[in-house]
C-alpha positions as CSV (number, residue, x, y, z in Angstrom):
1,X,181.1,12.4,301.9
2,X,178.2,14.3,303.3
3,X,178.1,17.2,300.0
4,X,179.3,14.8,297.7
5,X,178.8,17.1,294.4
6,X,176.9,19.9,296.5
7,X,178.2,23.9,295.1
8,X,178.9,25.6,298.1
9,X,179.3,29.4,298.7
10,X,180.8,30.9,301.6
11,X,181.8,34.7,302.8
12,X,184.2,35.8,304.8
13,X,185.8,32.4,303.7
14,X,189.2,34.2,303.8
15,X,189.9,33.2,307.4
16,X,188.4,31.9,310.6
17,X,185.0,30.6,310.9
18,X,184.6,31.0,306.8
19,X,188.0,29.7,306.1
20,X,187.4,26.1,308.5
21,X,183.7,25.7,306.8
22,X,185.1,25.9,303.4
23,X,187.9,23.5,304.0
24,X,186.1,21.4,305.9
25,X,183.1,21.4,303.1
26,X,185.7,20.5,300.7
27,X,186.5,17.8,302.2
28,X,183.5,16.2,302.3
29,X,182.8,16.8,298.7
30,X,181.6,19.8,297.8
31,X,183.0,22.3,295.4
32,X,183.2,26.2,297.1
33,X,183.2,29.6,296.0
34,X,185.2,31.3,298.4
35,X,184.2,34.4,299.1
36,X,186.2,37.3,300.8
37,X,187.0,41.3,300.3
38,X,190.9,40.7,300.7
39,X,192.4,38.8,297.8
40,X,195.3,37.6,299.6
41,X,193.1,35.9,302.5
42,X,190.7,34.3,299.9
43,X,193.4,32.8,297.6
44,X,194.8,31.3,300.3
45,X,191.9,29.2,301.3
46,X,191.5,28.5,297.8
47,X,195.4,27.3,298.1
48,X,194.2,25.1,301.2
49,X,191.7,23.5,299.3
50,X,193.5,22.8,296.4
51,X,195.9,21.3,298.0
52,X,194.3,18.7,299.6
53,X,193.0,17.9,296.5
54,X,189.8,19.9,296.6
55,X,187.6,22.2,294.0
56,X,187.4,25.8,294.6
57,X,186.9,29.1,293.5
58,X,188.1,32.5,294.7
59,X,185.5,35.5,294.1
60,X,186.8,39.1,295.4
61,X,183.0,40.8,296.6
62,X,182.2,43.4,299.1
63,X,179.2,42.3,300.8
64,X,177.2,45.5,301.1
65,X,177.5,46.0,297.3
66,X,174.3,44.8,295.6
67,X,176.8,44.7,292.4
68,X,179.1,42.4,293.9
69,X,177.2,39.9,295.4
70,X,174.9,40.1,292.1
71,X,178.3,39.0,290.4
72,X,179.4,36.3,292.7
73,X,176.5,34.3,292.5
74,X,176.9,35.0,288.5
75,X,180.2,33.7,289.0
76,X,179.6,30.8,290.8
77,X,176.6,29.5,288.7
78,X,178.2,29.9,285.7
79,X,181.2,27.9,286.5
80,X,179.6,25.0,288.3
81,X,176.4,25.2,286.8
82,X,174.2,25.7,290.1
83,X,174.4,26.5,293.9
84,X,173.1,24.3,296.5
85,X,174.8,26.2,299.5
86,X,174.8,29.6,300.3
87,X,176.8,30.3,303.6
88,X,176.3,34.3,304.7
89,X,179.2,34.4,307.2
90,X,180.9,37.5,306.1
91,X,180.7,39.9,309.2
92,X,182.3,42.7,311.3
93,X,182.4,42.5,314.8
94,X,183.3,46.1,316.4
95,X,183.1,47.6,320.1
96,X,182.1,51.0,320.9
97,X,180.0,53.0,323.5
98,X,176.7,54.2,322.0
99,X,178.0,57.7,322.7
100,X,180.9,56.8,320.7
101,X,178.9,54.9,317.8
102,X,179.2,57.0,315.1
103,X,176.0,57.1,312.1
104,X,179.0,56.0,309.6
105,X,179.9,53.0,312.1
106,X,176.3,52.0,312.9
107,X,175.8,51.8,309.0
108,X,178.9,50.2,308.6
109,X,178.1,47.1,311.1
110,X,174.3,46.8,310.0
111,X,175.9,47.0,306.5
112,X,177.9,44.2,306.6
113,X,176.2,41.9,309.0
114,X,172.7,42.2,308.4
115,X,172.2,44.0,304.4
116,X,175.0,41.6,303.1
117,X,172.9,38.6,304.2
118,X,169.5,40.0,302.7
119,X,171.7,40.4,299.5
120,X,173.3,37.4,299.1
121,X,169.6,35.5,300.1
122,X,168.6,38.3,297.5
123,X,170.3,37.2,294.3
124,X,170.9,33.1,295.4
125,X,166.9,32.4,295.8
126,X,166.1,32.8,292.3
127,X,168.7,30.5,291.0
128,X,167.9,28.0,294.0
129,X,164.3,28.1,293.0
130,X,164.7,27.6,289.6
131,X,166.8,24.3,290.3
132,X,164.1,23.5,293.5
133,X,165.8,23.1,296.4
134,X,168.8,24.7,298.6
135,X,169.9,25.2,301.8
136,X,171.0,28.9,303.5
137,X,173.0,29.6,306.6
138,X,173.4,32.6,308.4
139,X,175.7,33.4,310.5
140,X,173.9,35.1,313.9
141,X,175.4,35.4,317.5
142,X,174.8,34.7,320.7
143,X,174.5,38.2,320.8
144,X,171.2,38.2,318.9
145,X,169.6,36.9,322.2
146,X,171.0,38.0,324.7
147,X,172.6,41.8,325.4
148,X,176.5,42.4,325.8
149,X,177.6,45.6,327.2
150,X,179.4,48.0,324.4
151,X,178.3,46.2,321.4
152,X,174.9,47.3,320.9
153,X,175.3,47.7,317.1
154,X,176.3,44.5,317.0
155,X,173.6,43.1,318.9
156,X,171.1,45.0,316.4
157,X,172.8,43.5,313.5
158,X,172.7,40.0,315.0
159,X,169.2,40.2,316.1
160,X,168.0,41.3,312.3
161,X,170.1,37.9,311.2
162,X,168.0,36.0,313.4
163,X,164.4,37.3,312.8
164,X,165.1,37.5,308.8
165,X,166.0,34.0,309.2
166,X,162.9,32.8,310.6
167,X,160.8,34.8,307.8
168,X,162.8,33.8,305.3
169,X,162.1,29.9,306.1
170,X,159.1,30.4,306.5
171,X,158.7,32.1,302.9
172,X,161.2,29.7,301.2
173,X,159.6,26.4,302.5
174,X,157.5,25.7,299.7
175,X,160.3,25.5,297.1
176,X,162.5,23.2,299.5
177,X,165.0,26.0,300.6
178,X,165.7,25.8,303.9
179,X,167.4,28.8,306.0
180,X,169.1,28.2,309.1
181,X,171.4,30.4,311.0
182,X,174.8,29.4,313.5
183,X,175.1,31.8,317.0
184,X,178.0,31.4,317.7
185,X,179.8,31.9,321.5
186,X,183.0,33.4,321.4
187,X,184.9,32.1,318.7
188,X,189.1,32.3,318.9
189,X,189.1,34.2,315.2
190,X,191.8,37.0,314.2
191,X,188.8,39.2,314.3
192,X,187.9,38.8,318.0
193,X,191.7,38.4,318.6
194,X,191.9,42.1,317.1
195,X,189.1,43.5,319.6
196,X,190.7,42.1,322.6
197,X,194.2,43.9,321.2
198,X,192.6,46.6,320.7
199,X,191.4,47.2,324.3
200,X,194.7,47.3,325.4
201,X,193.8,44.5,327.5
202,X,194.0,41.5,325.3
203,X,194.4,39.1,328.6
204,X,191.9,40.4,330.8
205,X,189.4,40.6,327.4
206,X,190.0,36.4,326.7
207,X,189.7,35.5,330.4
208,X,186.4,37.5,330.6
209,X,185.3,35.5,327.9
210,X,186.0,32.1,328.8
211,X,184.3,32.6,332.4
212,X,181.0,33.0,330.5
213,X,181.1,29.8,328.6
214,X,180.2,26.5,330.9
215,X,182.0,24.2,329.0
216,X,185.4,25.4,330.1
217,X,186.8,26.8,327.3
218,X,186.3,29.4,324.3
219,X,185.1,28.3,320.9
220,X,187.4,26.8,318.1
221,X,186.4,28.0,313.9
222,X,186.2,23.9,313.6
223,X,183.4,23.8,316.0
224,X,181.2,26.3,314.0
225,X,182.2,24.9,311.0
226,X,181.3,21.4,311.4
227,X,177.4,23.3,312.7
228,X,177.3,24.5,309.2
229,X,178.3,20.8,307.8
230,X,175.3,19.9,309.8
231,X,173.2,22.3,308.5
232,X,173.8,22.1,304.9
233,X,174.1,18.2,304.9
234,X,170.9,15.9,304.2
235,X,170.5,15.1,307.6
236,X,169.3,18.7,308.5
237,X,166.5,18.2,306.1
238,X,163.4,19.0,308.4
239,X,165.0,21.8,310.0
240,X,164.2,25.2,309.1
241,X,164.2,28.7,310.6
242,X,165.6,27.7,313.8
243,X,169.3,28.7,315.2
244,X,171.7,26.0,316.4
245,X,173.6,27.8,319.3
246,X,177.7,26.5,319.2
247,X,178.6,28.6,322.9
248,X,179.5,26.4,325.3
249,X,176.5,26.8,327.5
250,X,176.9,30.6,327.4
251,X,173.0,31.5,326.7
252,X,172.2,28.2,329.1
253,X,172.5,30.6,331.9
């Protein structure tokens, strides 16, 4: 088991990417907080878990709320004594025009994507520093590289994930945290399910998509999920503040 006794805390763990890394870090021996903002969704990957004979946790938070996440890491220390793992997946992925990018839904992307990850690295560094050592993932894009047409809120919120990730390392390094972050390709996830049924052209949307990944096909939740094993496992332990792409050869081109 590669997190044999490891405290894991993922959000956005109520489906998709977050929902196949806490499973899958379960089952290799770690006990997770699940983190998520709909209590159904989060208690059923807490169900999942349990099931297969796992530990875990559900913790209702809303990322953007300093309050919350203050709480969750609370909640987490104080019923497994410590937290090795901190995975800031939680995210929003919407697509609008810049004409049509309202100031309430530019705040609301940069909100969730890019203050929810400074505020969970916010209240998890002091408790990783007092126990000297941990390990932090951030969930990026491959949209923090490279542009995509209709999505530039997005890409602004990626692109902060990304360069507070290399700062971060860079700050962290001397009390053996390391800070990673996961850009993702197009991942299959309800989320980007819901954008491509929302453009009326759900079809058309996927098989744009999958022509702009090399490999042949679009991205599973497993594939990022077993990145993140990677990352938060002993054998990442001379990486820090560097992005491991999972896109099929989409930002090869």
């Amino acid at each position: 088991m590669r997190l044999k006794n490891k405290i894991a805390l993922i959000t956005g763990a109520g489906s998709g990417i977050g929902q196949a890394s806490a499973t899958l870090f379960a089952k290799e021996g770690a006990k997770v907080a699940v983190v998520d903002l709909v209590k159904e969704a989060g208690e059923e990957t807490v169900k999942m878990i349990k099931d297969s004979g796992g530990d875990a946790i559900f913790i209702q938070a809303d990322v953007t709320k300093a309050g919350d996440v203050q709480k969750m890491i609370e909640t987490t220390v104080n019923r497994y004594g410590r937290l090795d793992i901190l995975f800031n997946n939680a995210g929003v992925n919407i697509m609008a025009p810049i004409t049509e990018t309202s100031e309430e839904l530019w705040d609301k992307i940069i909100n969730i994507n890019l203050k929810g990850v400074f505020l969970g690295c916010k209240y998890a560094v002091p408790v990783m520093v007092k126990q000297q050592g941990g390990v932090i993932i951030n969930t990026a894009s491959t949209f923090a590289w490279v542009g995509a047409l209709n999505f530039s809120a997005y890409c602004a919120s990626k692109g902060g994930v990304l360069a507070f990730t290399r700062a971060l390392a860079l700050e962290l390094a001397p009390y053996k945290i390391r800070v990673n972050c996961i850009c993702p390709g197009t991942i299959e996830t309800p989320l980007v399910r819901q954008i491509w049924e929302k453009s009326g052209k759900p079809e058309e949307m996927r098989e744009s998509r999958l022509k702009l990944h090399p490999i042949g096909r679009l991205g599973k939740p497993e594939d990022v999920a077993n990145a993140a094993l990677f990352l938060a496992s002993d054998e990442a332990s001379f990486i820090t503040g560097t992005a491991l792409f999972v896109d099929g050869g989409y930002t090869a081109q």
